[in-house]
C-alpha positions, 0 to 999 in steps of 0.5 A: 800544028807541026807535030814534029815541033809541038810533040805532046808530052808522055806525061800528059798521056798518062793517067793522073793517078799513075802519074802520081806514083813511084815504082815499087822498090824491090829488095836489091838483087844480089848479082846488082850489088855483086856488079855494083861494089865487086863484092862476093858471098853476098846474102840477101835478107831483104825479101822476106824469103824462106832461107830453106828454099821449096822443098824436094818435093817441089824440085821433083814436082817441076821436073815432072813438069817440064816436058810440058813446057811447050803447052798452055797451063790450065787456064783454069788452074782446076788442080790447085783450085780444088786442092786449096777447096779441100784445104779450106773446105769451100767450094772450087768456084770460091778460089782464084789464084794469082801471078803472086798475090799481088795479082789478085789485089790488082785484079780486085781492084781492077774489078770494083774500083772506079776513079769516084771511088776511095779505097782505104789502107794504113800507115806503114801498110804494103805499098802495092796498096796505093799503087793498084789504088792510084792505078784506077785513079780511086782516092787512097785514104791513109789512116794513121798508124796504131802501134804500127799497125791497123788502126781498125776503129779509126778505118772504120771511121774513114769510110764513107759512100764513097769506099768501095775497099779496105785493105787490111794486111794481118800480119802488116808488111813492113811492120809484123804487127797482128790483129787480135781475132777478136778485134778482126770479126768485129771489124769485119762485121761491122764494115758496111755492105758496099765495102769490099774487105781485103784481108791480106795473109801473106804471112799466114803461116808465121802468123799461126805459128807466132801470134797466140790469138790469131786467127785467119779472116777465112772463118768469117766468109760465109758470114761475109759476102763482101769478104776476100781473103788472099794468101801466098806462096812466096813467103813461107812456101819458099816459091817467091821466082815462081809467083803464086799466089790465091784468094778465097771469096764468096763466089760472086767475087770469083766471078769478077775476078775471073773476068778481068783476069788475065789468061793463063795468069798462073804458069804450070811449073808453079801451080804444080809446085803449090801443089807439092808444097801443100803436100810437104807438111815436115818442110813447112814445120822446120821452115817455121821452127827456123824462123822462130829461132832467127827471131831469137836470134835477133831479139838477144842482138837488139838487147845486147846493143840497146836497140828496140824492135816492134814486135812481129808475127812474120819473117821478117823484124824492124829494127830501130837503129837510132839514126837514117836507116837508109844510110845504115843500109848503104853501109851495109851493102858495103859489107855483103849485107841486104836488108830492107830501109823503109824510110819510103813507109814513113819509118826514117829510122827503121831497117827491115831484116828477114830472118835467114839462117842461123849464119845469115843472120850472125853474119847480118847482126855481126855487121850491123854491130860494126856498122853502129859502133864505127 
């Protein structure tokens, strides 16, 4: 066969399941849309971002660091780890940490998916779940939706021989909803032994804060073997460009992760900022006493123009616009504002908004309102 004339396509070499999939969709950068329209004074509440940045604490602690930037980072990560092992009060060997949290859900699956296997996730959940799913090739199993949220019964119904994990995101992204804490240890605990349960608290801290009958899936894992609970510092820790994130597990998860991690996945600059960050207990205070007021903020905006919103337990809102919200979107770009359409979560309608500062989110609301009323 000439190859020159009968070249094999890159699509036949690739994975089925990879084939599948479609890049996910981050929020859209600033200096692109800046690029885009020649627009200046652009915010961006599309990401969920701490409006407050990290902390001094953190600038001070990645200045110290960067004489060291020409050496390897602890390939271990053992300063972090046995600082969350304090927070937490579990053992070193239960914690791995992560190039974001999305690291670990990859490795997890990576680790303990096969191409036989389904995995099980729902509705309007985080798209990195179908993508680490389909990576392997495993079956997604997508469980309708309960007021936005997990449906837990119904997850629980959707497994089979065959589920080697559940995804469960409390808070849930895009939507905010959260489980009650009763609802979550019977979950848990009624999962069956072959199931690996992910409980992804991304939004822990918002969630603590927000939500009266939280409570966090790390209480249950010395009753939970199959347990793995992840957590980041993007959100409230205001480290989203550094990437860190991490896990708590029963040790013998620890140990398949750390052997299909990566080396060096974890840089130093960002686990000395966690480490700063964990420190610096007034900053994660006011970042959460912010968030709280911008959610007022936007609740009152809603009422005034007659829009409803699911209610949330993160940073970020929901809001119903009434028609295509990815063409409100587009006609807030035009007007310096990015927020988040996720007509690609099954929710045509819906615009996502992270709460910014008390002037991001006037100014957000502000050409909303002309945007709907034009």
């Amino acid at each position: 066969m000439n190859s020159k004339t009968h070249r094999m396509a890159i699509a036949d070499l690739a994975l089925p399941g990879v084939c599948g999939l479609h890049p996910y969709e981050p929020g859209k950068p600033v200096d692109e849309l800046e690029r885009e329209l020649g627009l200046s004074n652009i915010i961006k509440l599309a990401s969920n971002e701490n409006p407050l940045g990290p902390s001094l604490k953190v600038t001070e602690a990645i200045t110290n660091e960067l004489s060291e930037l020409s050496r390897y980072p602890d390939g271990n990560g053992f300063a972090l780890k046995q600082v969350l092992a304090d927070k937490h009060s579990v053992s070193i060997e239960q914690v791995t940490i992560g190039n974001g949290s999305n690291d670990i859900l990859e490795l997890l699956t990576r680790a303990f998916v096969s191409p036989e296997n389904e995995v099980v996730f729902s509705q309007h959940a985080f798209a990195v779940y179908p993508i680490v799913t389909q990576a392997v090739g495993a079956k997604a199993v997508v469980v309708p939706a309960k007021d936005w949220g997990n449906d837990l019964d119904a997850m629980l119904a959707a497994m089979t021989d065959k589920t080697r994990v559940v995804f469960v995101a409390n808070p849930n992204n895009p939507t905010g909803t959260c489980i009650a804490k009763n609802a979550l240890k019977d979950f848990i605990n009624a999962v069956p032994d072959h199931v690996i349960v992910v409980i992804d608290e991304a939004y822990f801290e918002y969630a603590q804060d927000l939500f009266p009958d939280f409570e966090s899936a790390e209480h249950y894992l010395s009753q939970a073997p199959n347990l793995i609970v992840t957590r980041t510092f993007s959100k409230a820790y205001g480290l989203a460009a550094l990437r860190i994130g991490y896990s708590l597990s029963s040790v013998e998860i620890t140990d398949f992760l750390n052997r299909v991690r990566q080396p060096f996945n974890v840089n130093s600059l960002a686990m000395a900022a966690a480490i700063a960050a964990l420190d610096d207990v007034q900053h994660l205070a006011d970042s959460l006493s912010l968030n709280r007021s911008g959610l007022e903020q936007y609740h009152q905006a809603c009422i005034e123009l007659g829009l409803e919103w699911i209610p949330t337990s993160a940073n970020f809102i929901c809001i119903n616009v009434k028609q295509n919200g990815r063409d409100v979107f587009d006609k807030l770009l035009h007007k310096g504002v990015i927020v988040r359409p996720v007509d690609n979560y099954e929710m045509p309608e819906f615009i996502r908004v992270t709460v910014g500062s008390e002037v991001e989110n006037q100014r957000c609301i502000d050409a909303l309102t002309e945007v709907l009323q034009s």
